[in-house]
N, C-alpha and C positions, 0 to 999 in steps of 0.2 A: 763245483758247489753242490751241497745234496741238496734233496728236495727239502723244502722249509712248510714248515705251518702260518697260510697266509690269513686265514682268520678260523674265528668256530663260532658257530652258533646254537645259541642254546633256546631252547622255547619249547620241545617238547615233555611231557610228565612219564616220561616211562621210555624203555631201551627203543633206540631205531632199529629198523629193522632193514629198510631200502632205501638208497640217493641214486639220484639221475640229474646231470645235466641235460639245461635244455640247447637244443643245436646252436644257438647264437650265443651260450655260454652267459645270458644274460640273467638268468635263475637256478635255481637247483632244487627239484623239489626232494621230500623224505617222508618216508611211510614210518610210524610207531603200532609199538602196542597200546600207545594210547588212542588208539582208533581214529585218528586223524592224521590229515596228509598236510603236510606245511609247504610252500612256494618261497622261497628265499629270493630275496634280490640279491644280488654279487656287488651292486653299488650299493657304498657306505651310507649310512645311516637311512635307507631305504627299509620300511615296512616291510614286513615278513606276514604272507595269507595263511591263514590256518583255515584248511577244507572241513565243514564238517557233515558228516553221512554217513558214512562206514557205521554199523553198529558193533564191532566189535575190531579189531586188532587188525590194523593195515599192513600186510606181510610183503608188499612188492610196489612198487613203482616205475612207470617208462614214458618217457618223453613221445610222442609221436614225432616224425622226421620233417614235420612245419616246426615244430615247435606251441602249437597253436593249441593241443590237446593234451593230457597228461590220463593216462590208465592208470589203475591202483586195482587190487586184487587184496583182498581181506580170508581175515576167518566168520565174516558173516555168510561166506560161501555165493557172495556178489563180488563182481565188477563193475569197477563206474570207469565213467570218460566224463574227464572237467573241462571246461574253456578254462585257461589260463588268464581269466579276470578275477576281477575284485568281486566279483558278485557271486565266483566260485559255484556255478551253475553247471548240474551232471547229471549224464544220463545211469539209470542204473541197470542191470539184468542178472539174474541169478546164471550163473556160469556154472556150479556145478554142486553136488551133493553133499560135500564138506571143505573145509578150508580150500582157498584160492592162495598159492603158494609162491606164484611168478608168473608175470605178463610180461609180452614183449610184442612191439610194432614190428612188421615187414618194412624193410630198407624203402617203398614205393607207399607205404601208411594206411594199403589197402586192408590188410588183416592184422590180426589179433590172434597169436596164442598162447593159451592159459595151463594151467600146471595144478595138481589141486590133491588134498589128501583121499578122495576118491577113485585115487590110482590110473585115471585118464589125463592124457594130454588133449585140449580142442583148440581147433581152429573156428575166426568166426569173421564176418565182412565188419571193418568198423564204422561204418557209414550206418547201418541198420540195426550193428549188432547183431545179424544171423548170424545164428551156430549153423556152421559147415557140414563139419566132423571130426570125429575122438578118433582118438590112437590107442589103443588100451593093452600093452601086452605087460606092461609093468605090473609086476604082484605084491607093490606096498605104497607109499604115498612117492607121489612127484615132486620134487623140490624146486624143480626149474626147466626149463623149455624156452631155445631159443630157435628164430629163424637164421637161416646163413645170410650172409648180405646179398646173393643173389635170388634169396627167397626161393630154391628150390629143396630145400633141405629145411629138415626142424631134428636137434639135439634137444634128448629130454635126460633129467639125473635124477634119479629114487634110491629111496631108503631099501630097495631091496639088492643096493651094492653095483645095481647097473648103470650104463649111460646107452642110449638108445638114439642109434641113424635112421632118421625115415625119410623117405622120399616124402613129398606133399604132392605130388600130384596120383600117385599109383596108392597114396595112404600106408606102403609096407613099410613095414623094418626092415632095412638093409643091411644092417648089423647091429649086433650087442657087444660092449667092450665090458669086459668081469675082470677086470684085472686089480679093481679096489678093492680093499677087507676089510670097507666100513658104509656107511651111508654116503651116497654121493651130495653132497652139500648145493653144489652151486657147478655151471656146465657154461664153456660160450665157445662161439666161430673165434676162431686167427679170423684178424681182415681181409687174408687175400680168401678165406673159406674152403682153403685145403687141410686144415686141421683144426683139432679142437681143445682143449682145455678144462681141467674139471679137480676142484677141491671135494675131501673127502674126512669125515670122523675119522679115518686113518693116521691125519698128520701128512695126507702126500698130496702134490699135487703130478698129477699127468696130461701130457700131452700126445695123441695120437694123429696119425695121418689116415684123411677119412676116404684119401683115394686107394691107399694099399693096406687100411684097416689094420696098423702096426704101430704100438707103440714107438715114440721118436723117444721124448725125455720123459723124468721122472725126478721128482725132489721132495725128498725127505726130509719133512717139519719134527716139530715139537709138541705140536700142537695141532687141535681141531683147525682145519681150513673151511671157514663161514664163505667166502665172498672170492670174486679173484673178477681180474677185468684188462683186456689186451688193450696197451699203449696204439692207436692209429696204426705208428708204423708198422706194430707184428713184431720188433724188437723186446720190445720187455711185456710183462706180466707181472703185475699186483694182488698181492694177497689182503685179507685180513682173518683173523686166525683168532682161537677163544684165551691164547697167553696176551692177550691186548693189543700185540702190532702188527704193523702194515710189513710184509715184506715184499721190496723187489728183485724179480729175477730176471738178471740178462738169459735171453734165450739164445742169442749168438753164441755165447761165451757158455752157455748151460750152468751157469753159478746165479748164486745170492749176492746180488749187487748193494743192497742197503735191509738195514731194520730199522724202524721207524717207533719210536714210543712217543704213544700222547693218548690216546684210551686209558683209561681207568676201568680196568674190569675187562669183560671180550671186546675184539671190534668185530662187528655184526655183518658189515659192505661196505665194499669199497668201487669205485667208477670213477675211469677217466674220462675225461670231456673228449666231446667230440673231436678236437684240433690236436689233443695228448699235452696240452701246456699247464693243466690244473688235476688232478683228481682228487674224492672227496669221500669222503668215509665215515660210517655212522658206528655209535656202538652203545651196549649195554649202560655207560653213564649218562645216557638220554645226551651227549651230547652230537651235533653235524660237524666237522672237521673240515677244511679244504687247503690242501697241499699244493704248491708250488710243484715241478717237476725237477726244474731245473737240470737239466740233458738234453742235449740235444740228441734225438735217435735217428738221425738222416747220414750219419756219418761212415756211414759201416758200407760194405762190397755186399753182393747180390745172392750169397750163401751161405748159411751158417758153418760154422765152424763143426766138425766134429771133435766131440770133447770124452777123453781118456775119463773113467768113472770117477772122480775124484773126490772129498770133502771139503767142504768151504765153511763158511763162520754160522757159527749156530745148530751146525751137526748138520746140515742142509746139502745134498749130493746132488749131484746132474749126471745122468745116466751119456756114454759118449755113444750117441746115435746122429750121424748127420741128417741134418732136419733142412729141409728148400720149402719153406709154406710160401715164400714171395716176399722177399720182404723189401719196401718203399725206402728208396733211396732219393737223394735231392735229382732235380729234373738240372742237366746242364745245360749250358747257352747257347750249344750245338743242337739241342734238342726242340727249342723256341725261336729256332732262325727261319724258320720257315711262314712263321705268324706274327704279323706286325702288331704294335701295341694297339693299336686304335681296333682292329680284330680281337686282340685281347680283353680290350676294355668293354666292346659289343659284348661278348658272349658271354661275361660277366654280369652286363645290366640282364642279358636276356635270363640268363640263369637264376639273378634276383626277384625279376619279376616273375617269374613262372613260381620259384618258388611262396612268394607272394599270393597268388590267385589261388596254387596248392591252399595255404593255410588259411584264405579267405573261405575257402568251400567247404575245409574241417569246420570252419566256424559255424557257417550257414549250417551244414547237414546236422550239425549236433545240437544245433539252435533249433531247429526243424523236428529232430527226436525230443526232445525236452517239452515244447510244446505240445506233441503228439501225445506224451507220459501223460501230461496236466490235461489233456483233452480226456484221455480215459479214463482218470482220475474221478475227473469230473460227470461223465459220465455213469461212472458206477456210481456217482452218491445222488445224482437225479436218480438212476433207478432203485438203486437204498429207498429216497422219499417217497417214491412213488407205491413200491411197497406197502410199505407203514401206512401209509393214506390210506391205500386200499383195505389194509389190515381193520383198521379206524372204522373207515363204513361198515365191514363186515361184522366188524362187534354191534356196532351202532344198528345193525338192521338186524340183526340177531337180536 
C-alpha cells in the first residue's frame, strides 16, 4: 500500500516553512512566514495553539526529546523556547545577527544549536540559554545544523555550496564535503550517525560516509531539494522539493521508491515522526499535511545493497556505492530470551518515568527563565520610573 494523506491542516496565513513531531506523536507543531508557530493536536476535532512572539517570519521548528518544549528560530534574529501549553509561554534570546535559519535539540535536550544568515553555527545550554560557542568557517548564510544522535558531532549546510563536520568538543571542522553545485538547503544524521544526508538548489540529494568522508549515493531530482528527513530505520529518506512533491527513496535498493503529489505550489519540509509510522509536510499553499507511511522498513538484511548507476522514475539515479550506515532490523525471539517480560515491563515503567521527571524539569527550568525575563522586565521600568521622578525634581528645583 503507498503512503496515503491522513489528514492536512490548515490555519496558517502564508507558506510553512518547518514541522516537527512531537516524541509521543501526540502534536505536530509548524513554523510560517506568518511569524507564528502553530501546535496541532493529531486527535480529531482537537484545538490547534497558534504561538504568538516571533516578530517576523518563523523559519524552523524542533521538539525537545521530553517533548515538553518546542524551539523555533525566526528572521527576527531570536530564539524562543515554548512550554507546550495553552498559555503558550516562552523564553526569548537574541541568538545571532541576522536570520535564525534552523534549530535543533541534542538527543539528552541538554543543548541547542542554531544556524543563522550571519554565517555562524552556535551552540547553547537550554536550560539557561547560554551561548557556548560559534563555529564560523562557512563564507555565506547557514541553512541548517544538526547534532548526531550521539551528540558528538554537529553537520552544518550553506549557501556557499558546503556541508560542514565538526567535532563539538575540539569546536574544528573535521571535514568539508563540495561536492554540491548549488546551495545546500537542508543537512541531517542517518540514525545509526555514520552518515549524513543533504538537499541542494541542484536538484540532488547526497549521501556521504562521515567516517571515511566518501560519498556513498547520490540522486538526481528535477527539482530544488527544500527539506529531506531519515525514516527511524535508516532505510528510506524523504524529500520535499520546489515542483510540489514529496519524494521517497529506498536507500537499500538506491532508487525512488514513490512521488507523492498534494502541495500546490513548492513543498517547503517535510519530517518523519519519531517511531517512522506518520511524516508530515509543510509547503508554500500555507497548508500542514500528514502522511501515513504505510511500509513497513524492518524487513530488509543488515547491508545495503550495492546498486549498478542506474535510472528510475522521474529521471531520479542512485549512484552504485555500497553503503553499511547500520541499519535497524526487527529484534528476534532469540534475541529477548534472555529477559523475561515482567523485566521487560520494569524497564519500560522505568524508562517512562525518568522520561517523565526529564520533561517535568524542562518545565520547571523554563518556567523559572520566564519568570526571571518578567523579573528584569520589571526591573528596568522601576528603574525608567525612578529616572523620570528624579528627572521631575530636578526641573522642579531648577
Amino acid at each position: 500500500e503507498d503512503p496515503s494523506l491522513e489528514r492536512h491542516f490548515k490555519g496558517h496565513r502564508d507558506a510553512v516553512t518547518s514541522v516537527d513531531f512531537s516524541p509521543n506523536k501526540k502534536q505536530l507543531a509548524s513554523g510560517s512566514m506568518d511569524s507564528y508557530l502553530m501546535i496541532w493536536s493529531m486527535k480529531p476535532q482537537m484545538r490547534a495553539y497558534r504561538f504568538v512572539g516571533h516578530k517576523d517570519a518563523v523559519l524552523c521548528v524542533h521538539f525537545s526529546p521530553s517533548g515538553h518544549l518546542v524551539a523555533s528560530g525566526s528572521r527576527d534574529k531570536t530564539v524562543r523556547l515554548w512550554i507546550t501549553s495553552a498559555k503558550g509561554e516562552s523564553t526569548v534570546f537574541k541568538a545571532h545577527t541576522a536570520t535564525v535559519r534552523s534549530v535543533h535539540f541534542s538527543s539528552d535536550g541538554q543543548s541547542l544549536v542554531t544556524a543563522s544568515d550571519d554565517k555562524t553555527v552556535k551552540v547553547w545550554t537550554v536550560h539557561r540559554q547560554k551561548f557556548l560557542f560559534s563555529l564560523s568557517q562557512h563564507i555565506n548564510w547557514v541553512r541548517c545544523a544538526r547534532f548526531s544522535p550521539d551528540g558528538r558531532l554537529i553537520v552544518s549546510a550553506s549557501d556557499d555550496k558546503t556541508v560542514k563536520l565538526w567535532d563539538k568538543t575540539s569546536r574544528e571542522c573535521i571535514h568539508s564535503f563540495c561536492e554540491h553545485g548549488g546551495f545546500v538547503n537542508h543537512v541531517d544524521f542517518h540514525p545509526s550517525g555514520n552518515c549524513i544526508a543533504a538537499g541542494s538548489t541542484d536538484s540532488t540529494v547526497k549521501l556521504w560516509d562521515v567516517r571515511m568522508n566518501r560519498l556513498l549515493q547520490h540522486y538526481q531530482g528535477n527539482s530544488v531539494v527544500n527539506s529531506l528527513s531519515f525514516h527511524p530505520s535508516g532505510n528510506y529518506l524523504v524529500t520535499a522539493s520546489n515542483d510540489s512533491t514529496l519524494k521517497i527513496l529506498d536507500l537499500l535498493e538506491g532508487r525512488l521508491l514513490y512521488t507523492l503529489h498534494g502541495h500546490q505550489g513548492p513543498a517547503t519540509c517535510v519530517a518523519f515522526s519519531r517511531d517512522g509510522d506518520f511524516f508530515a509536510s509543510g509547503g508554500s499553499d500555507e497548508q500542514v499535511m500528514v502522511w501515513k507511511t504505510n511500509f513497513d522498513a524492518a524487513d530488509y538484511g543488515d547491508v545495503v545493497k550495492p546498486q549498478k548507476y542506474g535510472s528510475s522514475v522521474d529521471g531520479t539515479h542512485g549512484t552504485g556505492v555500497e553503503m553499511d550506515c547500520g541499519i535497524h532490523h526487527k529484534k528476534t525471539k532469540t534475541q529477548d530470551s534472555g529477559r523475561t517480560h515482567e523485566q521487560q515491563e520494569d524497564e519500560t515503567r522505568l524508562t517512562n518515568t525518568l522520561e517523565h521527571i526529564m520533561g517535568q524539569l524542562d518545565v520547571l527550568t523554563q518556567t523559572v527563565s520566564i519568570l526571571e525575563q518578567r523579573l528584569t522586565l520589571t526591573e528596568d521600568k522601576l528603574k525608567e520610573c525612578l529616572e523620570n521622578q528624579q528627572k521631575i525634581i530636578q526641573n522642579k528645583t531648577n
